[in-house]
C-alpha positions in Angstrom: 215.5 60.4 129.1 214.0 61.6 125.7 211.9 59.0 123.6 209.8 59.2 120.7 206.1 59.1 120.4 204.0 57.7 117.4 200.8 59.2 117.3 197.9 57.9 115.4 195.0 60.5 115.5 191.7 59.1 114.8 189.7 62.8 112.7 186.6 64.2 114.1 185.0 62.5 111.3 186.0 59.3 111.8 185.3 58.7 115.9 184.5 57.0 117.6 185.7 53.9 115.6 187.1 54.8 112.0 190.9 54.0 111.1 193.3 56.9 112.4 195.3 58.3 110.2 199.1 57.4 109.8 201.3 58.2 112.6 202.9 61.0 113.6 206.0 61.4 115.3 207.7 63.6 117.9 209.8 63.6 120.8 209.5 64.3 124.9 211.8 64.3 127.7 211.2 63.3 131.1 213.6 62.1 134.2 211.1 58.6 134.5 209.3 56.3 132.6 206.1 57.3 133.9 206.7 61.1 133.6 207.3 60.5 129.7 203.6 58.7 129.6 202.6 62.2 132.2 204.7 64.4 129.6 202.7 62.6 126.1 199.6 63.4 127.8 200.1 67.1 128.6 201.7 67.8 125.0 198.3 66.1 123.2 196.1 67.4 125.6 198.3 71.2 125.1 198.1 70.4 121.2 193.8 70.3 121.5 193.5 66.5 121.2 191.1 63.8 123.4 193.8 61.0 124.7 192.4 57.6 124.4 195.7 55.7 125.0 199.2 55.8 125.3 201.6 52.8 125.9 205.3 51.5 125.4 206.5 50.0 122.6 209.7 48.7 121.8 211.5 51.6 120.0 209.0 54.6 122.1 205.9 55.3 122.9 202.5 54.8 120.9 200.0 57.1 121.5 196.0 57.2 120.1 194.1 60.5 120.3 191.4 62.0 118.8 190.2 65.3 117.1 188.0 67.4 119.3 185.6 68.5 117.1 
């Protein structure tokens, strides 16, 4: 199955509580619902970012991350 993520990525100068800046979106594949949340986490953690949360939502998944500074 193949949904889309919305990422909101909260910059280095902004953590640990500022606004995030508008989301982002891309797409990842998996055969389960739980190996698409697996799958988000590898591709932000691949793409340099600190994962604070990623859930369903009703058209994908939302994700939150942070800037490693």
């Amino acid at each position: 199955m193949k949904r889309i993520v919305n990422l909101f990525v909260l910059p280095a100068a902004r953590t640990p509580g500022g606004p995030p800046e508008p989301a982002k979106e891309f797409s990842v594949e998996a055969p389960t619902l739980d190996q698409l949340r697996e799958a988000t986490r590898a591709r932000l953690i691949a793409d340099g970012y600190r994962v604070r949360s990623i859930s369903f939502g009703p058209r994908g998944l939302i994700a939150y991350a942070e800037e490693r500074r």
